[in-house]
C-alpha positions as CSV (number, residue, x, y, z in Angstrom):
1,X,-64.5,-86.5,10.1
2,X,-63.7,-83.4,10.6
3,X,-62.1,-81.7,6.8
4,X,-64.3,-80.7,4.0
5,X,-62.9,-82.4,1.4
6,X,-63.6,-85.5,2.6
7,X,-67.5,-84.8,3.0
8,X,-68.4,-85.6,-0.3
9,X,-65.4,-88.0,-1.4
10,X,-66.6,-90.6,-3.6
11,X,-63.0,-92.5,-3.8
12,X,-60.1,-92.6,-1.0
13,X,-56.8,-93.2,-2.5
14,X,-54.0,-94.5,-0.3
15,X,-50.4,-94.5,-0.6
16,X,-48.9,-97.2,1.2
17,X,-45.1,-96.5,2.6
18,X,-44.8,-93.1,4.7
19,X,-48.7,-92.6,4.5
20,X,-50.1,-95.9,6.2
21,X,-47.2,-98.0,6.7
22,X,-44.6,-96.9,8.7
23,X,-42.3,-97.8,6.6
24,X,-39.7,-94.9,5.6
25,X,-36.8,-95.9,8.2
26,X,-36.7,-99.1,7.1
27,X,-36.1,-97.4,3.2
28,X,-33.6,-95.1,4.3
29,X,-31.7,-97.7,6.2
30,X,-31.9,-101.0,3.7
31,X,-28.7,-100.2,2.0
32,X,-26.9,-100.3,5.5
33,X,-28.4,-103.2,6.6
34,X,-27.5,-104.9,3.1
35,X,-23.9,-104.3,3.3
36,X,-23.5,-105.2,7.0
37,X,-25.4,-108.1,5.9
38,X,-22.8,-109.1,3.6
39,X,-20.1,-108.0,5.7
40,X,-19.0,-104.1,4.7
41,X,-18.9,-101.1,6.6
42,X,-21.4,-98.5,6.0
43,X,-20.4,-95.0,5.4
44,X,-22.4,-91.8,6.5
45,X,-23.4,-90.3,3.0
46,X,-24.4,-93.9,2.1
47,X,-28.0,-92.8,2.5
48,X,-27.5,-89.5,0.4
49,X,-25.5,-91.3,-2.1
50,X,-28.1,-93.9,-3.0
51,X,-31.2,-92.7,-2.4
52,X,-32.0,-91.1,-6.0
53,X,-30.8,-94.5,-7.7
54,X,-32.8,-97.5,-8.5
55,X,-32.1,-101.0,-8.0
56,X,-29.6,-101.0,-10.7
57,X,-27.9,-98.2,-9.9
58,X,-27.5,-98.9,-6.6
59,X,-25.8,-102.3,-7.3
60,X,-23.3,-100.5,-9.1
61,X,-22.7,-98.2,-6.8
62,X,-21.9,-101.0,-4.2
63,X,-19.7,-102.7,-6.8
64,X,-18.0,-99.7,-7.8
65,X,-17.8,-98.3,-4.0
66,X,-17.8,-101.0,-1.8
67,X,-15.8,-104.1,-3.6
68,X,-18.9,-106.0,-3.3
69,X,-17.7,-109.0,-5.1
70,X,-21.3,-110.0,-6.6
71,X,-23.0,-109.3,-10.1
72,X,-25.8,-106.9,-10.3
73,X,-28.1,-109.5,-10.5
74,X,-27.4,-111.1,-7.2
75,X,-27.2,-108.6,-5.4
76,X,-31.1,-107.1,-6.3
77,X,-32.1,-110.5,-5.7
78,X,-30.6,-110.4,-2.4
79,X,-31.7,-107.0,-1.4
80,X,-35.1,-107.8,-2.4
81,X,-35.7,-110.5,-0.2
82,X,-34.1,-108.3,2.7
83,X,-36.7,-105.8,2.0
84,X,-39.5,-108.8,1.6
85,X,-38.5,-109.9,5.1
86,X,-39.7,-106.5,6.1
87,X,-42.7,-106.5,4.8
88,X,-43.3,-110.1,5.6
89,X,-42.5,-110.0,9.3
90,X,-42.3,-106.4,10.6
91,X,-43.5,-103.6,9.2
92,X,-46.6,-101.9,11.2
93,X,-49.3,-99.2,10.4
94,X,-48.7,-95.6,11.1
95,X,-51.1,-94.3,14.1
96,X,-54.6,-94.0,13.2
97,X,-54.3,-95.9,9.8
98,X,-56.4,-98.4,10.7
99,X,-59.6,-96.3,12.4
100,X,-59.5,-94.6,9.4
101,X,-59.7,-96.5,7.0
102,X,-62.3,-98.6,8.8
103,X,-64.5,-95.5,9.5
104,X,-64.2,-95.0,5.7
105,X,-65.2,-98.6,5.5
106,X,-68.3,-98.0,7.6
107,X,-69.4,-95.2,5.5
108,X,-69.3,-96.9,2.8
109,X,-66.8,-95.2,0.6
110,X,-64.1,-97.2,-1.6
111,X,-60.7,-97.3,-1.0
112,X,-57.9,-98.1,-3.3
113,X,-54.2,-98.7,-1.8
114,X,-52.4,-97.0,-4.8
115,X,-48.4,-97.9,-4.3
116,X,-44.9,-97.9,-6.0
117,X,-43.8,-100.6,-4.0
118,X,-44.0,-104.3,-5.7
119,X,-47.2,-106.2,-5.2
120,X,-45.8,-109.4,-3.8
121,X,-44.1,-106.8,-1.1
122,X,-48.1,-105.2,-0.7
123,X,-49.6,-108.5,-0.3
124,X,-47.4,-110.1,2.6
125,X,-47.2,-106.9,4.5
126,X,-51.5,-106.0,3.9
127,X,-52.3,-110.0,4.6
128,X,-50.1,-109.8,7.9
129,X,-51.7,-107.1,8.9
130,X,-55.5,-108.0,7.9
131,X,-55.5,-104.9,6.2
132,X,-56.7,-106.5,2.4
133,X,-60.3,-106.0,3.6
134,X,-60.0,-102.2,3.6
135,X,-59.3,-101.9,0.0
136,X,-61.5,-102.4,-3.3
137,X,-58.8,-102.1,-5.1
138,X,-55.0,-102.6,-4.8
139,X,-52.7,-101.1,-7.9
140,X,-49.3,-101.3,-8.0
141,X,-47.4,-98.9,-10.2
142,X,-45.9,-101.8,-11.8
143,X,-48.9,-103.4,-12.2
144,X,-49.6,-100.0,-14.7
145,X,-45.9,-100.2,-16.0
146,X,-45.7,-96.4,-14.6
147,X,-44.6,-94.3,-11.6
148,X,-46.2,-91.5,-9.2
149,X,-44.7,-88.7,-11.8
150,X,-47.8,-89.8,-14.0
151,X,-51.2,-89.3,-12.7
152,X,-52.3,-92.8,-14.4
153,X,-52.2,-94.8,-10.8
154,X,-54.2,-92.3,-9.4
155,X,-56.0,-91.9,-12.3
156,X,-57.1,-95.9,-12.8
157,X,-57.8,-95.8,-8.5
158,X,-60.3,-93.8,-9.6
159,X,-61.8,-95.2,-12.7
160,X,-62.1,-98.2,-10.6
161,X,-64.5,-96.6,-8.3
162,X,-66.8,-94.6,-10.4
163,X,-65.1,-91.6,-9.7
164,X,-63.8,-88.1,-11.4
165,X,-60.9,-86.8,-10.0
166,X,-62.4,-84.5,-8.4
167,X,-64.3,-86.6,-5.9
168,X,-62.0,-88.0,-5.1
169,X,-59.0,-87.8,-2.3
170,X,-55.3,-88.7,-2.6
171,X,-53.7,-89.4,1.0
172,X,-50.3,-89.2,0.6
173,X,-46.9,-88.6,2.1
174,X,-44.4,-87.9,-0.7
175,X,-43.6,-84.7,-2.6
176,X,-43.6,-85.3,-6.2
177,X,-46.7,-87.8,-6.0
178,X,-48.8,-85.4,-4.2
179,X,-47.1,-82.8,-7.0
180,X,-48.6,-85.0,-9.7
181,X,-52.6,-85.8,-8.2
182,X,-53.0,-81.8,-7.6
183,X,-51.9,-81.4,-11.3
184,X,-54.4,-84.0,-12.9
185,X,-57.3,-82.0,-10.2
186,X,-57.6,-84.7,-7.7
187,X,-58.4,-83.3,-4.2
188,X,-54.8,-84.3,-1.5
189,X,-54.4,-84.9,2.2
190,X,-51.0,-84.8,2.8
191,X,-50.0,-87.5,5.8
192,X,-46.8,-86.1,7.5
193,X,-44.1,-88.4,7.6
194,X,-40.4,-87.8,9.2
195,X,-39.0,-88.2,6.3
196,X,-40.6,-84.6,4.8
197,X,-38.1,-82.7,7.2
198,X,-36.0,-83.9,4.1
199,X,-34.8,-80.7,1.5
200,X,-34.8,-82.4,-1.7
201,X,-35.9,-79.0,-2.8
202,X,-33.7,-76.7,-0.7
203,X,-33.9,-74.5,1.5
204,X,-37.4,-75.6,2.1
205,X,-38.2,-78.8,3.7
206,X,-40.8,-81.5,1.5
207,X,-43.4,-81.0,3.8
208,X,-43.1,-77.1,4.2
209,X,-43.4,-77.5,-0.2
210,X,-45.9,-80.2,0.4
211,X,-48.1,-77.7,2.9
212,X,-48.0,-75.3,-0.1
213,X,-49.9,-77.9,-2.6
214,X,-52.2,-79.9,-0.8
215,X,-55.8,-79.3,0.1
216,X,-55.5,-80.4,3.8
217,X,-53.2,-81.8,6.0
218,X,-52.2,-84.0,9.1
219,X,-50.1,-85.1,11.5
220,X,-51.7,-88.2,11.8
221,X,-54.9,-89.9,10.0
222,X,-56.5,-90.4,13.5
223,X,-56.6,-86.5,13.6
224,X,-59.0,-86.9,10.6
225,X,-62.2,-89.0,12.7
């Protein structure tokens, strides 16, 4: 393997959506797919309208909108098992995911899969994909009541493998998580993802702010055996 900082890693953190899963389109494209589901029209800026809101928010928005004639209630309950279908039934690694992870297997170093998405979500897509047998661990920020702005998933990954921070290496694809291990002093491989050419920080692009953080970089974690 080919960067230093993975020489002497003791614990390999994974981020599931964007960093192992390819994932992202389907997230930038579930609120579409839920309204034409349920017969509406989809605008344009439906993506940049939605995409800072949580479940609850986003309900209201297609309520308030979109004359969704549902309670908030159902209609998380319905969008969740849209997005469970996805992990369930089609969802696939990114390129290289799994050589890596089994040549980290191989050499005998721990992995935990370290996600915000929900466990039962994790467990359909990683079972699907025989991909439980990579991990030692599998934390879910729920499972911590937290999110990636605290270092406390990362954090517990660690703890879990008899690691410091420091030996350790957070592969991740998203801005503010990879923001949030460099700040508690864990080492970061940033795993591009299309959906860095996003500016949530403009005029720069989150990967050209993500290249300014991390310790290493790919395009791919094939690039990395």
């Amino acid at each position: 393997m080919k960067n230093s900082i993975l020489d002497n890693m003791k614990c390999a953190i994974f981020d599931m959506d964007g960093t192992i899963l390819d994932s992202m389109p389907m997230w930038h494209t579930i609120a579409d797919r839920y309204l034409e589901s349920i017969g509406k029209v989809p605008r344009k800026d439906l993506w940049d309208n939605v995409k800072r809101l949580n479940m609850v928010e986003t309900a209201q928005y297609f309520i308030d909108e979109y004359g969704v004639q549902k309670t908030i209630e159902e209609i998380g309950v319905e969008v969740k098992e849209l997005i469970m279908k996805f992990y369930a039934e089609s969802l696939e690694l990114k390129e290289g995911a799994r050589e890596f992870l089994e040549k980290l297997n191989e050499k005998g170093i721990p992995c935990v899969l370290a996600t915000a998405t929900e466990r039962s979500c994790v467990l359909a897509c990683m079972k699907r994909l025989d991909c439980e047998k990579y991990f030692k661990e599998i934390i879910t920020c729920l499972d911590l009541n937290t999110s990636k702005s605290s270092p406390l998933i990362f954090e517990e990954s660690a703890r879990r493998c008899g690691a410091k921070p420091e030996e350790s290496v957070v592969f991740e694809d998203a801005l503010h998580a990879i923001r949030t291990a460099h700040k508690a002093g864990f080492k970061v491989c940033a795993v591009y993802d299309a959906s860095d050419e996003e500016r949530t920080e403009p005029p720069l692009t989150d990967w050209e702010r993500i290249l300014e953080i991390c310790d290493t970089s790919c395009s791919n974690l094939m690039e990395l055996i």
